[in-house]
C-alpha positions, 0 to 999 in steps of 0.5 A: 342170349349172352354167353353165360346164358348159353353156357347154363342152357347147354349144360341144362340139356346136357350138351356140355360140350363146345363145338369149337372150330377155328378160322385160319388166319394165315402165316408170313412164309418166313420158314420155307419146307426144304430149308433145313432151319425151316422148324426153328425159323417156324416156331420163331414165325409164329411166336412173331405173329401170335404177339402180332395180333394179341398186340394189334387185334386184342380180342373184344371183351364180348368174344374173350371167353368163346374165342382164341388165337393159336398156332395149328399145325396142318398135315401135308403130302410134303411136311407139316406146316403152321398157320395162326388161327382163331378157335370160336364157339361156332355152335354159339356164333351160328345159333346168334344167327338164328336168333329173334333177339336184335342184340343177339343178331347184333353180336353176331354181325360184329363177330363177322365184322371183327374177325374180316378185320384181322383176316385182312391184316397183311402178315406178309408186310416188309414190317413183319417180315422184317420183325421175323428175321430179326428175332430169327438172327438173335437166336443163332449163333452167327459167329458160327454160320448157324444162319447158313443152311446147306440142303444136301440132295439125295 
């Protein structure tokens, strides 16, 4: 059953709603809590990663309309912190599992196939990094040491 298909059915039963869930897919570890540039060197990280992997991982045609790439934000004992993550359709992901038609199986599997394919992806690579701290240190003044941080212990 195509997407579009599962759209009308869910909204002729009256379940118009998406059952989203989402995939953490991971971060580089740039920003680091406790460092007093940590939200901006986050922000930066994460705008780095997400052109990252709409660059490198395009999601397929067949998966654009029940899946995207976004920053979420995790909630900590110590501070929040951000991961990139990739929202899906898992009420429509898990019911081509369940399906009896082969191409549905089939969507299913390269769904799975797709998304180990860019869990992979080493977002802690000297290339990356390297990419992180340079859009970091075009957007601070170096002249004025905003690139230097002092945490004052309490």
């Amino acid at each position: 059953m195509d997407f579009i298909k599962y759209l009308i059915f869910k909204r002729l039963i009256n379940l118009n709603q998406f059952i989203m869930d989402y995939l953490v897919l991971g971060s580089n570890g740039f920003a680091q809590m406790g460092d007093s540039a940590f939200y901006n060197k986050l922000k930066i990280e994460m705008r780095v990663l997400l052109d990252y992997f709409h660059r490198n991982f395009p999601i397929p045609r067949k998966f654009k309309t029940m899946t995207y790439y976004a920053v979420k934000t995790f909630h900590h004992d110590f501070g929040d912190y951000q991961e990139i993550v990739l929202w899906y359709d898992r009420d429509y992901i898990d019911s081509l599992e369940d399906s009896e038609i082969e191409s549905d199986i089939e969507i299913f599997d390269v769904f799975w196939s797709w998304f180990r394919v860019i869990e992979s992806a080493d977002l802690e690579s000297d290339q990356l990094t390297d990419q992180i701290n340079e859009a970091y240190f075009k957007s601070v003044d170096v002249s004025k040491g905003e690139h230097l941080s002092v945490s004052v212990a309490s």
